[in-house]
VOFI-838371 format. One line per 4 residues: number of its first residue (from 1); their letters; for each residue x, y, z of C-alpha. Coordinates in Angstrom, 2 decimals, decimal comma. Example, Ala and Ser with C-alpha at 12.3 -4.5 7.8 and 13.67 -1.06 7.14 Angstrom:
2
1) as) 12,30/-4,50/7,80 | 13,67/-1,06/7,14
//
This chain:
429
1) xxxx) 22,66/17,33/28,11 | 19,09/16,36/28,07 | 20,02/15,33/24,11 | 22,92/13,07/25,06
5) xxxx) 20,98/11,30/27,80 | 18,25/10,57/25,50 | 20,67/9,47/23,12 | 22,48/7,07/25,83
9) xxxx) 20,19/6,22/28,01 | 16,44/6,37/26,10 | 13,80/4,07/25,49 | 15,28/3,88/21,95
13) xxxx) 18,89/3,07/22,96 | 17,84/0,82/25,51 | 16,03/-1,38/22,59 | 18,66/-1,47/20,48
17) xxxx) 20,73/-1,91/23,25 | 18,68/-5,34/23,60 | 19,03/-6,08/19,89 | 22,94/-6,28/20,09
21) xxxx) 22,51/-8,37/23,69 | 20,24/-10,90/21,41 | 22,91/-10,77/18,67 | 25,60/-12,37/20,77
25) xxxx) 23,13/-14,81/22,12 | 22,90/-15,89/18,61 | 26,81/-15,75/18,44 | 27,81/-17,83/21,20
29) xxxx) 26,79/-21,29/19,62 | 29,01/-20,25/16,69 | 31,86/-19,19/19,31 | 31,40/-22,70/20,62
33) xxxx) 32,01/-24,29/17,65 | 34,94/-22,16/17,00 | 36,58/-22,94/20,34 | 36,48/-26,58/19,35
37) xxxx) 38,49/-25,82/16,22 | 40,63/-23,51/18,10 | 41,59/-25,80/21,17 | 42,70/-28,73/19,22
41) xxxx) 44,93/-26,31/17,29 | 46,79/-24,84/20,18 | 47,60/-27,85/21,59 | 44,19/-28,24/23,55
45) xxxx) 44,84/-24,88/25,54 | 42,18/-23,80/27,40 | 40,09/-21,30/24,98 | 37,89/-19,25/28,08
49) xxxx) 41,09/-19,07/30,09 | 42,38/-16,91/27,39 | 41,01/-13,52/25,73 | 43,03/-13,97/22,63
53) xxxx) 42,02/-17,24/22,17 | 38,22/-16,34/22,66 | 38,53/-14,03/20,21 | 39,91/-16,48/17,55
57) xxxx) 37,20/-18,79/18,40 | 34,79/-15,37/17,96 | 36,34/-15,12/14,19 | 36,22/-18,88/13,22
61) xxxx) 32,44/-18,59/14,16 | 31,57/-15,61/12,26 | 32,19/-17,35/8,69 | 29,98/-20,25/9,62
65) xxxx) 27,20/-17,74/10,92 | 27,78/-16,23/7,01 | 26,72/-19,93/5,32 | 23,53/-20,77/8,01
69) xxxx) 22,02/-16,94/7,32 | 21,10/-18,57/3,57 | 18,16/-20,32/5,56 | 14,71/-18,58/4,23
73) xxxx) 13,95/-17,47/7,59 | 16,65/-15,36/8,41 | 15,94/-12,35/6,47 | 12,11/-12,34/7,72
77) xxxx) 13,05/-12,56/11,69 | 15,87/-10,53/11,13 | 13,67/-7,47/9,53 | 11,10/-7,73/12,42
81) xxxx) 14,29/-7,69/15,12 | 15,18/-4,82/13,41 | 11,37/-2,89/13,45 | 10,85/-3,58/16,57
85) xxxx) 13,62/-2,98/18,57 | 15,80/-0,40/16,27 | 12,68/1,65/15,07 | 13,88/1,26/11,84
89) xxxx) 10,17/2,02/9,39 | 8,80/-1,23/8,07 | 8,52/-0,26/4,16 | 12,30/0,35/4,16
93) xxxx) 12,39/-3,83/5,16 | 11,77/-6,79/2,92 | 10,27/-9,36/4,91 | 10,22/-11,99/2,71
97) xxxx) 13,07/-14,40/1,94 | 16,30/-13,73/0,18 | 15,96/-15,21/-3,06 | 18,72/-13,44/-5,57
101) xxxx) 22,48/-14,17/-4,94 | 22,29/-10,52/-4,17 | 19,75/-10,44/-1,83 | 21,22/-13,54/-0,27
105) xxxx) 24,80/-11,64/0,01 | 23,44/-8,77/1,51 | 21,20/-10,81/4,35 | 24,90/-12,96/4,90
109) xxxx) 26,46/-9,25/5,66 | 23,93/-8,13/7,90 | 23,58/-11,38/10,22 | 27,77/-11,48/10,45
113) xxxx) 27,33/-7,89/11,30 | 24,65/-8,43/13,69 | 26,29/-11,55/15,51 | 29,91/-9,84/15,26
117) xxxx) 28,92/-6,08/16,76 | 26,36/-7,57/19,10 | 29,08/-10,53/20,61 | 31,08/-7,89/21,24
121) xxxx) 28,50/-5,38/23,06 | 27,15/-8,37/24,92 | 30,30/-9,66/26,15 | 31,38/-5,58/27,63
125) xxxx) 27,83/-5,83/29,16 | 29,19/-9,12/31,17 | 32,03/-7,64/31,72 | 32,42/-3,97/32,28
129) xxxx) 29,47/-3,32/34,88 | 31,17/-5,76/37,72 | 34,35/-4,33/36,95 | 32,91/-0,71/36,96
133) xxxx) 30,82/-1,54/40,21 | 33,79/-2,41/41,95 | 35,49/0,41/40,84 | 32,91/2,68/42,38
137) xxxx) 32,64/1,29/45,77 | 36,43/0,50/46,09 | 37,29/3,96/48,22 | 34,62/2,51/50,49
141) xxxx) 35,18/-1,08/51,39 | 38,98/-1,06/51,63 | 38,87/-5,43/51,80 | 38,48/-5,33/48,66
145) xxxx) 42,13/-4,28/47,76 | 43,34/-6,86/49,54 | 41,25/-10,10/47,90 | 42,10/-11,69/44,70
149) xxxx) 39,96/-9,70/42,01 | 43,27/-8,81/39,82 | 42,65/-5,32/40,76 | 45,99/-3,56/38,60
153) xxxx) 48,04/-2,19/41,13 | 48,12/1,42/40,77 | 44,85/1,06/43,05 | 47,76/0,88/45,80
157) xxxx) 48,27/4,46/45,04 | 46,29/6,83/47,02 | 45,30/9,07/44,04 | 44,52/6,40/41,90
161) xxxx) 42,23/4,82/44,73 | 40,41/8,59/44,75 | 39,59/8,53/41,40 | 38,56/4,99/41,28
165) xxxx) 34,99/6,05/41,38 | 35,34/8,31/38,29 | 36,80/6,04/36,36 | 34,27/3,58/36,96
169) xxxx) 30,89/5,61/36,57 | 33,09/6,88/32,87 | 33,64/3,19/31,84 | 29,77/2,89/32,51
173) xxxx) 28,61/5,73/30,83 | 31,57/4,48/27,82 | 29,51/1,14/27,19 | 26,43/3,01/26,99
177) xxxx) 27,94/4,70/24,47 | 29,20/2,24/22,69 | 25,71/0,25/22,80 | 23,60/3,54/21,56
181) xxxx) 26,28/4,02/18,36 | 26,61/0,60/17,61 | 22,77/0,66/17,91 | 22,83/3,84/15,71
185) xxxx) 25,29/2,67/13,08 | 23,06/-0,93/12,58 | 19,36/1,16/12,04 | 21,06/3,16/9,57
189) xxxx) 22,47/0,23/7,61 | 19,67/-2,50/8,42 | 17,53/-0,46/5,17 | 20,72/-1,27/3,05
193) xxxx) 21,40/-4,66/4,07 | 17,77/-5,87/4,74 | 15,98/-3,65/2,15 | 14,29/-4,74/-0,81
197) xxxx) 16,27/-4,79/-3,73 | 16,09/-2,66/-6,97 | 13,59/-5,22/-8,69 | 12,11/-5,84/-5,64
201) xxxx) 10,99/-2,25/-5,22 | 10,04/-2,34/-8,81 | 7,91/-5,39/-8,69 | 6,37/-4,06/-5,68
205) xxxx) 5,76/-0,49/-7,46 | 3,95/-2,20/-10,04 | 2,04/-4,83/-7,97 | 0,16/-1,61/-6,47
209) xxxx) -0,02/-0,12/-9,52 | -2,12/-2,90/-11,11 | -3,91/-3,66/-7,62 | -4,75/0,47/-7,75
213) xxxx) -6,09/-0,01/-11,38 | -8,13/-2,95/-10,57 | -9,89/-1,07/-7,29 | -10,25/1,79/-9,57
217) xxxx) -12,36/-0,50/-12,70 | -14,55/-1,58/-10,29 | -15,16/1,48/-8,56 | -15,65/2,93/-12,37
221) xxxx) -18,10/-0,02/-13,17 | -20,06/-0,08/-9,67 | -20,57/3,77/-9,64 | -21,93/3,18/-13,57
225) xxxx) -24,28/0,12/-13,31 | -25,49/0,32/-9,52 | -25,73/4,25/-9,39 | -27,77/4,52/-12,51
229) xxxx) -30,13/1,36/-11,48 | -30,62/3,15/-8,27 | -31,45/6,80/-9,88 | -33,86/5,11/-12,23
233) xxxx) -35,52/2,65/-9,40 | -36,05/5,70/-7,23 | -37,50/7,99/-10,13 | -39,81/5,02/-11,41
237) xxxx) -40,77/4,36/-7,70 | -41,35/8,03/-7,74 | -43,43/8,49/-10,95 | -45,83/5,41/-9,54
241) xxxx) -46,45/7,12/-6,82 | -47,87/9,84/-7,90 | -50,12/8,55/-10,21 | -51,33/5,58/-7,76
245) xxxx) -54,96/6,48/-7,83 | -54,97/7,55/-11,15 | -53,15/5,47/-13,78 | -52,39/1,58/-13,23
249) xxxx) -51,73/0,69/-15,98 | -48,39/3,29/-15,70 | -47,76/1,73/-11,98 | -48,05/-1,83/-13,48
253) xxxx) -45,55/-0,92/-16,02 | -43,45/1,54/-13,54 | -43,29/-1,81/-11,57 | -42,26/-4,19/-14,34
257) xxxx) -39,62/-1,83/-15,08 | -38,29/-1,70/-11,49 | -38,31/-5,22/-11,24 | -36,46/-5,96/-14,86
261) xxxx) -33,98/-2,87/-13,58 | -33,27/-4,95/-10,39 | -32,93/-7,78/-12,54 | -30,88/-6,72/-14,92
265) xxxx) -28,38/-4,88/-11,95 | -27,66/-7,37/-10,33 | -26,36/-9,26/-13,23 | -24,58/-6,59/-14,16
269) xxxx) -23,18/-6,67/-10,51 | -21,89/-10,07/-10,74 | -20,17/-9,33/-13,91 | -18,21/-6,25/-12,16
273) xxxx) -17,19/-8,46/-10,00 | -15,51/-10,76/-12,04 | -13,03/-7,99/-12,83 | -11,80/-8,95/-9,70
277) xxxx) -11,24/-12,41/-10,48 | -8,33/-14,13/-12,95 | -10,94/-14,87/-15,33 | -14,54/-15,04/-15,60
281) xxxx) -15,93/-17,72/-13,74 | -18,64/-19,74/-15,03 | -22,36/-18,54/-15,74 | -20,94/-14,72/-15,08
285) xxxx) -23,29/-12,77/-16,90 | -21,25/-10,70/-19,86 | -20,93/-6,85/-19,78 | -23,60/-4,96/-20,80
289) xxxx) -22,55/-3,55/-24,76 | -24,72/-1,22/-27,37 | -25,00/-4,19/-29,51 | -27,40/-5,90/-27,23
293) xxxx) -28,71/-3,87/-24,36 | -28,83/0,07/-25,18 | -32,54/-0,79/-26,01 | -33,00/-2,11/-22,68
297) xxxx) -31,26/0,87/-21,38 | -33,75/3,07/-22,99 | -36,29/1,43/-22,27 | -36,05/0,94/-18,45
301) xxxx) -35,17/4,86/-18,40 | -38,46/5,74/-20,82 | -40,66/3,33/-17,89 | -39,55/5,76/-15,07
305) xxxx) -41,39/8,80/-17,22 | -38,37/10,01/-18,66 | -38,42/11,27/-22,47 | -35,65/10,02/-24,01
309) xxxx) -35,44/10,56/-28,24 | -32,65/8,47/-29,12 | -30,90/8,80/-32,99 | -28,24/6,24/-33,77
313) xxxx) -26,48/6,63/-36,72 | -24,18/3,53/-36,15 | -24,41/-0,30/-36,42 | -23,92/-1,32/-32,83
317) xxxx) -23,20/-4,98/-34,21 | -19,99/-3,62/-36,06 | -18,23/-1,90/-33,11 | -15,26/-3,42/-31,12
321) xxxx) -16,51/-5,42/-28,40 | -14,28/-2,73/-25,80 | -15,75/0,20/-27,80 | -19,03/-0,73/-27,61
325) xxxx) -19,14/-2,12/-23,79 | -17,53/1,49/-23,01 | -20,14/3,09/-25,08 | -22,89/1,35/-23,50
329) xxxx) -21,57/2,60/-19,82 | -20,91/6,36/-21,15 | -24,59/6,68/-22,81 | -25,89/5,04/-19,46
333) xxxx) -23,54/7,41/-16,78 | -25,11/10,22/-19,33 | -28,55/9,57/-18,38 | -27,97/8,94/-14,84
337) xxxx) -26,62/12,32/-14,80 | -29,93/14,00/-16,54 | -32,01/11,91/-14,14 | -30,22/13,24/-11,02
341) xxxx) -30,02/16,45/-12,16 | -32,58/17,52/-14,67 | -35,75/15,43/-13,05 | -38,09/13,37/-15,00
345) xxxx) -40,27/15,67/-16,52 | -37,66/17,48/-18,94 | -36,61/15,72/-22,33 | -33,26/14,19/-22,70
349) xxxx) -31,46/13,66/-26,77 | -28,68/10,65/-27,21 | -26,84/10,79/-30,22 | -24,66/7,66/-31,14
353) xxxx) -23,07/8,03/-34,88 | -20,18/6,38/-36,08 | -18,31/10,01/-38,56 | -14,95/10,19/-39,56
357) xxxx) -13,26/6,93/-37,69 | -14,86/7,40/-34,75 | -17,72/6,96/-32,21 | -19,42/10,21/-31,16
361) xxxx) -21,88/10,24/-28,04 | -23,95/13,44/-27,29 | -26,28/12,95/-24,61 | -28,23/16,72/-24,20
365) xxxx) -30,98/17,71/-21,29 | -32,15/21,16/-20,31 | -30,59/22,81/-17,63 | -33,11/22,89/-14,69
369) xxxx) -31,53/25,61/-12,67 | -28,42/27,79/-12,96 | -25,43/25,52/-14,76 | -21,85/26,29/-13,44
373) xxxx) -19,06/25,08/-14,26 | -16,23/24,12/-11,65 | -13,81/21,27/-11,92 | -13,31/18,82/-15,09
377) xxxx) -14,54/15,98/-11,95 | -17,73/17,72/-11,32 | -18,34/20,70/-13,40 | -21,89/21,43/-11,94
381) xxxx) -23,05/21,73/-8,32 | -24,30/18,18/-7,06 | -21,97/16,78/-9,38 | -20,01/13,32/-8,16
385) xxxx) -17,59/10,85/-9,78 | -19,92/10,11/-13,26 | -17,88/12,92/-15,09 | -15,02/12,02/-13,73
389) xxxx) -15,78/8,16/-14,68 | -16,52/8,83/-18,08 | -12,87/10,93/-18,36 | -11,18/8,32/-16,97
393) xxxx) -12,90/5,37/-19,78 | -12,79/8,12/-22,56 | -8,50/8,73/-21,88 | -8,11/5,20/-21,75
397) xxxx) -9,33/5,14/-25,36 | -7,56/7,64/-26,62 | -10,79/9,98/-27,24 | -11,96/12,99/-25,98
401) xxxx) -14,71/14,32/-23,92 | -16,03/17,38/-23,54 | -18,95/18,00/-20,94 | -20,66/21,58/-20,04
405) xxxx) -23,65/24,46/-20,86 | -24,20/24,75/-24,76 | -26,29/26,64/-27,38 | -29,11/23,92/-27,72
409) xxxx) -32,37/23,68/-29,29 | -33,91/24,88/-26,12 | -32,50/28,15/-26,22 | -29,38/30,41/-25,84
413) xxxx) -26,38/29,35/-24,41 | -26,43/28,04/-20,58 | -29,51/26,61/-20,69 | -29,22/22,86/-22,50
417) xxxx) -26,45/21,18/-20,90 | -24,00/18,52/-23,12 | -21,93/15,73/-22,85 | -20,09/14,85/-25,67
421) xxxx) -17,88/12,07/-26,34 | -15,57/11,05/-29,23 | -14,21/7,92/-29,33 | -11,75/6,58/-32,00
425) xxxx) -12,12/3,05/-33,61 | -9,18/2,00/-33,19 | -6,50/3,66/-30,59 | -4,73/2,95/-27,34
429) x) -7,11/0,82/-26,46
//
């Protein structure tokens, strides 16, 4: 019971309820119209006098309501009609105008159904609940057999005039439900008739898709380029520090470095940025590349007291402008990771050579305490998103990466940790 009076009588029914009311106030200036075809027709009868009449005036209208729902706006205040008062979720909607003959179709079928259901719910509204009122009462206030209401005249009958009140209270609970299933059947079609189309969904699918990617590249190319100017800042702020008193001429160049790091970030900054724009705008500084800044790189991580020994085997100046931008970002996420995790004080090897069609990367540092390996993301404790960076550049080139403890110069296995990267020349990219 408590079900079925939800269903009739809730907060929900009640709203669509309202939604079917507003859909024959739309309908009436089209029943209008329609009466003035009708009336000249019939020999200038009088349309409201007659139900049959007022109905052919409701079905002359309905067409015409079919041509004006073409207008751009329909669809759009239809769909938030329909979220608001049907509860009907808003990504099953297209709020924008029709614009295929399909969409336009479907929009014409929904505001003819809208207009047609709701004329009819709103005029049973006007007219049932007077009716049903009287109905009720009638056993009580016997004048009213006896005025001109057009009361049928099986009220006369004594058994008839005792069930009066039933009959009225089960027309009144009949329009309710009416309303609620009318109410029912139009959220359960509105996704159909008011939904995006096939290509609609699709263009919206990919629209996120490519908005996802975007947010993802500059994520990728923040994390990279601010996170490893900030790790080598804070470790060249560090090593000055603790040789203040002792060495100035290693704080004057500790300082130089910070400042050309700082520099050099926040041009890179500006260029990540521009990934977010058509094109690059003018005076954007260009992405960093091996070519012409991995000896900056090596530099500004050498000034912060790291030892970096560094053997390229490759001409930078020959690589593909994509290849050796990525390059550049995995040999720089490499040493971010040996300055957050190994310190300053332990000895880092980059390897860039250029064997069998491809670009190999090794970037090696001692293990400073116990190496473990957990997820491909963040295979050591501490670990962030700078694995999971790199995996993400080195798949979109078609390479490989592998990244983990290894037998190393420094000893057995476990204690020299690797990252190595292969990279084709040419490939998906």
């Amino acid at each position: 019971m408590r079900r079925a009076a939800r269903f009739l009588f809730g907060r929900r029914a009640r709203l669509r309820w309202v939604h079917l009311i507003l859909g024959g106030a739309l309908a009436m200036p089209y029943v209008l119209v329609g009466s003035v075809i009708i009336g000249p027709a019939t020999g200038g009868a009088n349309v409201f006098g007659s139900l049959p009449l007022q109905l052919a005036s409701f079905g002359v209208g309905l067409p015409l309501a079919a041509v004006t729902s073409l207008f751009p706006l329909t669809r759009p205040l239809e769909a938030a009609a329909v979220r608001w008062l049907c509860g009907v979720d808003a990504d099953r909607l297209a709020f924008g105008p029709a614009r295929t003959r399909g969409e336009k179709g479907r929009t014409a079928g929904w505001f003819t159904l809208h207009l047609g259901v709701g004329g009819i719910i709103a005029g049973m509204s006007l007219a049932v609940p007077p009716f049903a009122a009287v109905l009720i009462v009638l056993p009580v206030f016997a004048g009213l057999r006896v005025t001109r209401l057009g009361l049928p005249e099986v009220l006369d009958h004594t058994w008839a005039l005792a069930l009066a009140p039933v009959a009225g209270a089960a027309m009144l609970v009949a329009l309710a439900g009416c309303a609620a299933g009318c109410g029912a059947l139009l959220a359960r079609w509105a996704p159909a008739l008011l939904g995006p189309s096939p290509e609609g969904r699709l263009a919206a699918v990919e629209a996120r898709a490519a908005d996802l990617a975007v947010r993802n590249r500059l994520a990728r190319e923040l994390h990279d380029s601010v996170g490893h100017a900030l790790s080598a800042i804070g470790l060249q702020a560090s090593a000055a520090r603790r040789v203040l008193g002792s060495d100035p001429e290693f704080v004057r160049e500790a300082l130089a470095a910070i400042e050309d790091t700082t520099r050099r970030t926040v041009g890179e900054l500006d260029a990540v940025l521009g990934v977010l724009r058509e094109g690059d705008a003018p005076g954007t500084a260009p992405a960093p590349t091996l070519a012409t800044d991995l000896d900056g790189l090596l530099r500004r991580t050498r000034a912060g007291g790291q030892r970096v020994t560094a053997t390229i085997d490759a001409d930078p100046e020959s690589l593909p402008p994509l290849l050796s931008r990525e390059g550049y970002r995995i040999v720089q996420e490499g040493l971010s990771n040996a300055l957050r995790h190994a310190g300053d004080r332990v000895a880092v090897d980059v390897r860039i050579v250029v064997a069998g069609g491809g670009l190999e990367i090794t970037v090696e540092n001692p293990v400073t305490g116990p190496a473990t390996v957990t997820a491909p993301a963040s295979p050591r404790p501490g670990g962030g998103h700078g694995l999971r960076g790199i995996a993400d550049r080195v798949r979109l080139l078609g390479g490989t990466m592998t990244a983990g403890p290894a037998t190393g110069s420094s000893g057995p296995a476990g204690e020299t940790w690797r990252l190595h990267v292969r990279l084709p020349m040419k490939g998906p990219a």
